[in-house]
N, C-alpha and C positions, 0 to 999 in steps of 0.2 A: 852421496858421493858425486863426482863431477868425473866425467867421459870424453874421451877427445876421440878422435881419428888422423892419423896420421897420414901425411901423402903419402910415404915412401913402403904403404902397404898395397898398392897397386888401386884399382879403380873402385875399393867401397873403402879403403883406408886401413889404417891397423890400429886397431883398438887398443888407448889406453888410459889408464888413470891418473888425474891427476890432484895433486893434496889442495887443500881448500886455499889456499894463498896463491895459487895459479902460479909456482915458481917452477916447479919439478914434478915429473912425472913418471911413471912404472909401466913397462910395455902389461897387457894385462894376457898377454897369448896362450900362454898355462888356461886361462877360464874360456875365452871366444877369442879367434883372429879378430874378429869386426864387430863393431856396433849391432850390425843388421843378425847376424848370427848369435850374438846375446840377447835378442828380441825374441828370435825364434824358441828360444830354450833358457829365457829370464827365470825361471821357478828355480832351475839348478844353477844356473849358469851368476844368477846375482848376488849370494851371499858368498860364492868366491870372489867377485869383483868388490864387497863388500868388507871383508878380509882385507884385499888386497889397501886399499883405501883405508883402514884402520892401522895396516901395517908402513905403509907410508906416511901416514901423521904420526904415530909413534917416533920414526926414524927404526925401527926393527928392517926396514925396507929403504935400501938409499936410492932414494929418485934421481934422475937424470934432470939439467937443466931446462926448462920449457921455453922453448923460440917460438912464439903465435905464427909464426909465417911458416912454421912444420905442418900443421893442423889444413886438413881440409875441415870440410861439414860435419859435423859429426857423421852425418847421413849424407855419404856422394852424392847418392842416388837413391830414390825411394819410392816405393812401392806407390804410393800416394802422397799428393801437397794439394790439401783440402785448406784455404781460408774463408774464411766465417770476415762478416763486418759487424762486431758485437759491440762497437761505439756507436750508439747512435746518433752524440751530435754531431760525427764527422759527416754521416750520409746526412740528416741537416743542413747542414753547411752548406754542403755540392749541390743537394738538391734547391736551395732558396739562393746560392748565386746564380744559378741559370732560370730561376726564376719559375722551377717546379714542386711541384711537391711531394711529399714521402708517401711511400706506397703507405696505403690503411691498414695493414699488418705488420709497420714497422717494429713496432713494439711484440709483436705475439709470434712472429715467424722471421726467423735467422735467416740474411742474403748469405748466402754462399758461392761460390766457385771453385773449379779445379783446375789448381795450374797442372806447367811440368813438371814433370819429377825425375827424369832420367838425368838431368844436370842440375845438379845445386852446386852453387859459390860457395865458395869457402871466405871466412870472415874476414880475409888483408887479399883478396884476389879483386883485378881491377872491372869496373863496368864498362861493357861494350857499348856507344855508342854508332849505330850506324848513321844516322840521320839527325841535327840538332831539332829539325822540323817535327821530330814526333814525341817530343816534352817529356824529358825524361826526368822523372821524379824518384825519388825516397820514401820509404812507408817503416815508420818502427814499430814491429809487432813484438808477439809474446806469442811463442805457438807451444804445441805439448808434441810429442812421441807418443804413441798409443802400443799397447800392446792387440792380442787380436781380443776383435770388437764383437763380440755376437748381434745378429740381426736382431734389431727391435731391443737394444738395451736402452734402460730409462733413465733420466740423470739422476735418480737417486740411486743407482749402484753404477754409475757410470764413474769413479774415483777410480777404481778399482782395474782402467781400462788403462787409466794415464802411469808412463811409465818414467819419463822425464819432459822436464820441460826446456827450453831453449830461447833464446832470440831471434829474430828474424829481418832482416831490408826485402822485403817482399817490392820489385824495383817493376814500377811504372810506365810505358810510352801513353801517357795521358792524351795526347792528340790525336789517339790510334784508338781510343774507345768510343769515343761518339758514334765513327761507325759502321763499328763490328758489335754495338749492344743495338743499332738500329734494326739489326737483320732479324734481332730477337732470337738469338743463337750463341751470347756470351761469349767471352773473352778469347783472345789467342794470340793473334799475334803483337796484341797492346801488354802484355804479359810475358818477357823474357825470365829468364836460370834467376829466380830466388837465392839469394845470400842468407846464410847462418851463420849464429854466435859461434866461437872458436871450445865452447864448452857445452855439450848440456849434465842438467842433473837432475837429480832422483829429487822429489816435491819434497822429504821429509829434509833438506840441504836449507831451503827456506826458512823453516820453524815457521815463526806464528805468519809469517806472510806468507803460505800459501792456506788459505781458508776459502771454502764457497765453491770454492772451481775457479781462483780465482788470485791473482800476486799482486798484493799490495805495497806496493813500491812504486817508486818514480821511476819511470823508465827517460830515458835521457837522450838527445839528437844536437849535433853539431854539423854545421856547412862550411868548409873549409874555416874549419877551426873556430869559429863564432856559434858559441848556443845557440840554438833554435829550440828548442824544447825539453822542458823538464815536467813532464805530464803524468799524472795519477793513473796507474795502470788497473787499481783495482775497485774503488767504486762507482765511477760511471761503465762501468763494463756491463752491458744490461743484460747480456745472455753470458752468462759462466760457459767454461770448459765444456763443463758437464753438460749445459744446455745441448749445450754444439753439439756433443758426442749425441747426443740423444737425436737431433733432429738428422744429422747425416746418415745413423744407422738406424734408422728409418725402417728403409728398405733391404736395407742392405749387409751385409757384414763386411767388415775392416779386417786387411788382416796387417799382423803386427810389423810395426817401422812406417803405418801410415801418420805422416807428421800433418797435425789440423791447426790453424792458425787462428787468434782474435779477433785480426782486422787492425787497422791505422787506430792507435791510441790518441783520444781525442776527449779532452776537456770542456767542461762548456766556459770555464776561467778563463780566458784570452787571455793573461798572462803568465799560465802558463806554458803558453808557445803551442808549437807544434808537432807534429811528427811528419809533416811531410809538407812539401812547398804547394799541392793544391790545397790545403786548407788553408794556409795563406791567403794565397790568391783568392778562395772564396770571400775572406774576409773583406780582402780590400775592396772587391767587386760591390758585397753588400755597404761596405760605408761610402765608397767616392764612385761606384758605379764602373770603374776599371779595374785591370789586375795590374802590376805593378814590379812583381816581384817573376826573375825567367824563370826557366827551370834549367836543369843540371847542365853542364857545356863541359864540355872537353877539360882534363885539368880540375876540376870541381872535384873536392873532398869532399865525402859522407862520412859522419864517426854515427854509433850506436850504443849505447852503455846501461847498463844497473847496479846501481851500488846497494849495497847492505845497509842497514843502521850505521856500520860503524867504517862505513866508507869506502869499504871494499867491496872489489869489480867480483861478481857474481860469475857472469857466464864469457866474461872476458870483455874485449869489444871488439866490435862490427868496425873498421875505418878500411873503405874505399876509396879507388882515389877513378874516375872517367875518364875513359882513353877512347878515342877516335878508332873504332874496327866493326 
């Protein structure tokens, strides 16, 4: 089933259903006002949202018109927004244009950090720019919803954590991380409000592409209006979901509606583009020694997309558009 949130359900949105063609939708309020509130009580609360979404593809149930610019985040606001960098050639990339190299556990231990989570964009809501000077970039990720996590669970029963999955513009001030990572004290203010897909869904909406901890599909990126990336989401992803889930609850316990990301999907095919304007730039730096290409400016479109086999938009799409505030 696929999930939306509504603005005009006040500041976590109003939870509703929509049928797999992303046309028409069913307020879902009979099961949970909110996404966050069908997290907390998923065991009951999902096979009547389950219902509900059986009975709107029938037409037993007549859906309401779907306008994307209705829809915040699925998730306003959440408990947590944990991203993972599970591509490895992307930190690759960044780290051999500056002419470093990858920690010695790049392979065996997930980079992580934790943005904000008290404001998430909504998938057609515009990006703030305050300063052109602090390089503002695009990241198309792939993140999951988790339900609650118990401390110390393994990724081999960590499936069983992820409740939906989603898209993500996890958005960049690239010139503002040299340094705030110098202080050795991670990320903040190079890390503004996170953008989400206008849909998320339940992994079994996938079929054979969600396998491993992991969606194999192309996830797709455009800059005002021009491709920039149609990139392999699911086998160079070198730490699964599950990986993720495991290493973050660690220590720790999750609890449910914390959204965990994969990181900038990144190929090592250079023609399959990008997902974000410093992978770019790294490239050009490592072939001609410069970077070449700006980053985002005022007026600058972002789109985000995944299509299905058979052509059809998954989780909706992410397009932004840069506005000077």
């Amino acid at each position: 089933m696929k999930l939306g949130s509504l603005r005009s359900g006040g500041r976590d949105g109003a939870l509703v259903v929509v049928r797999s063609d992303n046309q028409v939708f069913a307020p879902a309020d009979a099961a949970a006002p909110t996404l966050q509130a069908a997290l907390d009580d998923w065991e009951r609360v999902a096979p009547r949202l389950a219902a509900l979404s059986a009975a709107l593809a029938s037409g037993a149930v007549t859906g309401q018109p779907l306008d994307p610019r209705s829809l915040a985040s699925p998730l306003p606001r959440a408990y947590e927004w944990i991203d993972g960098s599970a591509y490895l050639n992307h930190v690759v990339l960044a780290r051999k244009a500056r002419g470093a190299e990858p920690p010695e556990t790049l392979a065996t231990d997930p980079l992580v950090y934790q943005g904000g989570s008290g404001v998430l964009l909504g998938a057609t809501d515009d990006i703030p720019l305050g300063d052109p000077a602090w390089g503002l970039d695009f990241e198309a990720e792939v993140a999951v919803i988790l339900g609650d996590t118990p401390r110390g669970t393994r990724a081999a029963s960590a499936e069983a954590c992820v409740r939906l999955v989603l898209l993500a513009n996890d958005i960049t001030l690239r010139n503002l991380v040299p340094a705030e990572l110098a202080k050795g004290f991670g990320f903040f203010q190079s890390k503004p409000a996170t953008a989400f897909s206008p849909l998320a869904l339940t992994p079994d909406e996938l079929g054979a592409a969600w396998r491993d901890g992991r969606v194999h599909l192309r996830l797709r990126a455009a800059h005002n209006g021009r491709p920039v990336g149609d990139v392999d989401a699911g086998p160079e992803m070198h730490f699964s979901f599950f990986d993720l889930i495991a290493h973050v609850a660690r220590t720790r316990a999750l609890t449910a509606g914390t959204i965990l990301g994969g990181g900038t999907v990144s190929n090592g095919d250079a023609a399959r583009g990008v997902s974000c304007i410093a992978e770019r730039r790294a490239r050009e730096i490592i072939a001609g020694g410069k970077a070449l290409t700006p980053f985002l400016a005022a007026g600058d479109t972002v789109a985000i997309e995944m299509l299905d086999d058979a052509g059809r938009s998954l989780f909706g799409r992410i397009e932004q558009k840069v506005v000077t505030g």
